[in-house]
LUMMAR-138705 format. One record per residue (C-alpha): x, y, z; residue number from 1. Coordinates in Angstrom, 3 decimals. Example, Ala and Ser with C-alpha at 12.3 -4.5 7.8 and 13.67 -1.06 7.14 Angstrom:
% residues 2
ATOM       east      north         up   seq
ATOM     12.300     -4.500      7.800     1
ATOM     13.670     -1.060      7.140     2
% end
This chain:
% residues 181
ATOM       east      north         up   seq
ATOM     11.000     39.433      7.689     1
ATOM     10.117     36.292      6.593     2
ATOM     13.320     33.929      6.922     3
ATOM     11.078     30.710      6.252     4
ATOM     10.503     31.286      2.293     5
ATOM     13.109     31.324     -0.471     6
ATOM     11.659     34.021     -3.241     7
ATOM     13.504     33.384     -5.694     8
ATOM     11.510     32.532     -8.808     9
ATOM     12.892     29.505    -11.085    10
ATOM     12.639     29.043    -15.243    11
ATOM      9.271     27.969    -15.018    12
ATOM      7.978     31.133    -13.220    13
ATOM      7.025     29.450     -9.982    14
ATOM      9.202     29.979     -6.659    15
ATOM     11.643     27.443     -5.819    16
ATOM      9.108     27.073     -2.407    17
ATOM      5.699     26.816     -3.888    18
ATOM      3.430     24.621     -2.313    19
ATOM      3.032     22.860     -6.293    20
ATOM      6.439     22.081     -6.273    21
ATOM      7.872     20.928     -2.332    22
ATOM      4.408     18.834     -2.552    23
ATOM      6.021     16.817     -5.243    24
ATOM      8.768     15.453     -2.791    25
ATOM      6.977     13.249     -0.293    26
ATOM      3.945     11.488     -0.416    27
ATOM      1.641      9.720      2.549    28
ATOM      1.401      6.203      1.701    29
ATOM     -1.898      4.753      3.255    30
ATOM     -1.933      0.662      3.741    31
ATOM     -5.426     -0.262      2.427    32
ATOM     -7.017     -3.794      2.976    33
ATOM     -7.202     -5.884     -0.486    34
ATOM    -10.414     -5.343     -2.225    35
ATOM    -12.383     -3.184     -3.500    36
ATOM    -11.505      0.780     -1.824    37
ATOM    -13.858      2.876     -1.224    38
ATOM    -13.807      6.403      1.188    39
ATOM    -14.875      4.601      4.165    40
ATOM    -12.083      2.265      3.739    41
ATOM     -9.964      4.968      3.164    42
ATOM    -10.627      6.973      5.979    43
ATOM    -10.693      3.700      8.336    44
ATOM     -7.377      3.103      7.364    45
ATOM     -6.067      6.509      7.820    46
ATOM     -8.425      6.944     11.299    47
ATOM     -6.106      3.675     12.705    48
ATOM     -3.373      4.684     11.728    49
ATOM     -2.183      2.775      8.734    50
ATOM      0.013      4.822      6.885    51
ATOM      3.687      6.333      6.164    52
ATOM      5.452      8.661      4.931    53
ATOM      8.426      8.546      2.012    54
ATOM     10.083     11.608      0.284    55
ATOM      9.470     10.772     -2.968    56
ATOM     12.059     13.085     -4.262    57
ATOM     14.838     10.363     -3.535    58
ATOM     13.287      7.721     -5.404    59
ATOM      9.581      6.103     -4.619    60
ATOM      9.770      3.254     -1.561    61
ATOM      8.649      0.374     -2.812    62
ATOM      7.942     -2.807     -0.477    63
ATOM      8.246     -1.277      2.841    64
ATOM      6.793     -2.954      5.770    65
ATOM      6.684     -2.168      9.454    66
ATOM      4.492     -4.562     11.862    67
ATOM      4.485     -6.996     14.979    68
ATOM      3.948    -10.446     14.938    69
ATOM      3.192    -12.495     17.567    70
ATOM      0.866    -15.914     18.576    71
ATOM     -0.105    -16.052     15.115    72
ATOM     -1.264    -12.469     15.205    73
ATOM     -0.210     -9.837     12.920    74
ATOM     -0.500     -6.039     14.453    75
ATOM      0.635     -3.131     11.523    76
ATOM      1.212      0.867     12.030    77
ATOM     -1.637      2.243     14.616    78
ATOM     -2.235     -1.265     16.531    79
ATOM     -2.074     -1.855     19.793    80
ATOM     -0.446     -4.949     21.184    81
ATOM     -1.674     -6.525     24.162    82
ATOM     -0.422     -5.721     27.570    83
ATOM      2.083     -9.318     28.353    84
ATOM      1.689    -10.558     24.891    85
ATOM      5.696    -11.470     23.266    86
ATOM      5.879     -9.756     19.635    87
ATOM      8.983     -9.411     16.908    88
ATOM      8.541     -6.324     15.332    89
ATOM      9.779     -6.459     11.953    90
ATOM     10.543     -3.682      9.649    91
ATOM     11.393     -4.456      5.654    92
ATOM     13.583     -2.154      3.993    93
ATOM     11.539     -0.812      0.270    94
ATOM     13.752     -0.246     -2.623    95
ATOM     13.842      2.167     -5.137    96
ATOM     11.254      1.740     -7.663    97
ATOM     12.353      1.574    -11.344    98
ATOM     16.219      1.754     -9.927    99
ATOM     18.967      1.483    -12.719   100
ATOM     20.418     -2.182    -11.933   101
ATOM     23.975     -1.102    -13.655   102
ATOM     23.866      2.494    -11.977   103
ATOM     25.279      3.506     -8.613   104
ATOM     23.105      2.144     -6.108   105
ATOM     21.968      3.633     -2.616   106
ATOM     22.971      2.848      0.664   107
ATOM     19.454      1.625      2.465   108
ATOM     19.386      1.226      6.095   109
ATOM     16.212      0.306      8.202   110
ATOM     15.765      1.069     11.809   111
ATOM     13.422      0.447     14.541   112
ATOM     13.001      3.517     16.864   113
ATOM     11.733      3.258     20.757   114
ATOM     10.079      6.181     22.570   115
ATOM     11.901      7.355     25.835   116
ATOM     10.661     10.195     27.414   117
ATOM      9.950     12.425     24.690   118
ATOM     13.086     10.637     22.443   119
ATOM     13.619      8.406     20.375   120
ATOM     16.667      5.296     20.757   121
ATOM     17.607      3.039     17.949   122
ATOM     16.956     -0.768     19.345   123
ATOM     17.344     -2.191     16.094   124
ATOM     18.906     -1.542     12.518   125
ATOM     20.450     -2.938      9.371   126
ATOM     20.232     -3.657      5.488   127
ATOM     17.086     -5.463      4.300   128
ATOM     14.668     -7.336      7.162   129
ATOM     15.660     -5.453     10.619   130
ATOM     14.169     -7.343     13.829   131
ATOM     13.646     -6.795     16.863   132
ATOM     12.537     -9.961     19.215   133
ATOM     10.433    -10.120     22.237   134
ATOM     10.270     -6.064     22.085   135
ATOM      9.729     -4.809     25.755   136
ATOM      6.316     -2.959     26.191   137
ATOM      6.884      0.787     24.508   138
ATOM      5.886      2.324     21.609   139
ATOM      8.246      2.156     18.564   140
ATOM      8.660      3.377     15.315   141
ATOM     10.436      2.990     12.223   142
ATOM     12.561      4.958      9.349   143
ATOM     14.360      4.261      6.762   144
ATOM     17.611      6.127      5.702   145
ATOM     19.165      6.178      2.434   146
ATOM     22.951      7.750      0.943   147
ATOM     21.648      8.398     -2.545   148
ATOM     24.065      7.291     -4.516   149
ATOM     21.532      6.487     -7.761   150
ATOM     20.465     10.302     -8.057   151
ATOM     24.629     11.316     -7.835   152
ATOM     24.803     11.535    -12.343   153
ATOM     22.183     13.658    -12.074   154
ATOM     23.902     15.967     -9.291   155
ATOM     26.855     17.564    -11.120   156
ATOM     29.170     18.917     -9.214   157
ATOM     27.682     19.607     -5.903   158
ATOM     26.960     15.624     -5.918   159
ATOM     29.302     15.363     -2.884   160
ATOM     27.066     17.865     -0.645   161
ATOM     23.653     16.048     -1.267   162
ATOM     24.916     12.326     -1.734   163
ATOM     24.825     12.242      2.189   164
ATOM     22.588      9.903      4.943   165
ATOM     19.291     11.392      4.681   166
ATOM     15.410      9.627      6.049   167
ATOM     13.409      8.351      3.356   168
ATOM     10.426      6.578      5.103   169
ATOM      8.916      7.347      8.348   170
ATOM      6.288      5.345      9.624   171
ATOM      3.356      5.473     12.215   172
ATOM      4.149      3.636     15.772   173
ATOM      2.873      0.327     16.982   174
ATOM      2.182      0.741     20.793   175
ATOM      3.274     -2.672     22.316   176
ATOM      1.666     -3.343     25.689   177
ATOM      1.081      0.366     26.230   178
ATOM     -2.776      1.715     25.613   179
ATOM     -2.897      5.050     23.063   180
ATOM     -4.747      7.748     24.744   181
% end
């Protein structure tokens, strides 16, 4: 018995669970340097890690951010900062692209994550720009939440079970002072 499918077919003739469809909700978002792209870049980019992940379905991130900065040096998703070297890490909130300025608008929180032994601990959060100063050595993260209160017209009904806290962007860690295997 397969308790990991749901085989019911919708109006189009496709199960609610096709691969087609659920690949539709999230997309990887992979941070490319300006100019022209070509596979190598692409691949380079994705090789050091340079990407994130958003679930599309509750409205495309736009303008999301998540890097280190420190002694003039920028470090983004996949770097690895220095052993001793004092960073902010700095995470920017996206918005929702094309979002209805007169509609209900979401609730968007940003956090910065910290591995500890296999967890991870909120260090930092908030609306917008979320920083965290002179991070300790670690490796950190960062993820985005959103209460999707734009998509509730659309929901009918059953708004009230699916308006709820839910991630939207995950990215890829920066390791500060720690060396990636």
């Amino acid at each position: 018995r397969n308790t990991n499918t749901i085989p019911k077919l919708m109006p189009d003739g496709e199960r609610l669970d096709s691969f087609r469809r659920l690949t539709h909700w999230f997309s990887n978002y992979v941070l490319l340097p300006a100019g022209a792209v070509d596979d190598l870049a692409l691949k380079e980019a994705i090789r050091r890690g340079r990407l994130y992940g958003g679930f599309d379905y509750l409205g495309y991130p736009i303008g999301f951010d998540f890097h280190a900065e420190g002694g003039g040096t920028f470090y983004e998703m996949g770097d690895e900062v220095p052993a001793g070297e004092s960073v902010v890490l700095r995470v920017v909130a996206p918005t929702v692209d094309r979002l209805d300025p007169d509609g209900p608008q979401p609730e968007i929180t940003a956090r910065i994550l910290r591995s500890d032994d296999g967890t991870w601990t909120e260090v930092a959060a908030g609306e917008g720009t979320v920083e965290l100063p002179a991070a300790p050595a670690g490796v950190y993260r960062a993820e985005v939440h959103i209460v999707p209160e734009h998509l509730r017209p659309w929901l009918g009904n059953r708004a009230d079970s699916f308006v709820t806290d839910r991630v939207w962007v995950y990215s890829n860690p920066i390791y500060v002072g720690v060396t990636w295997p």
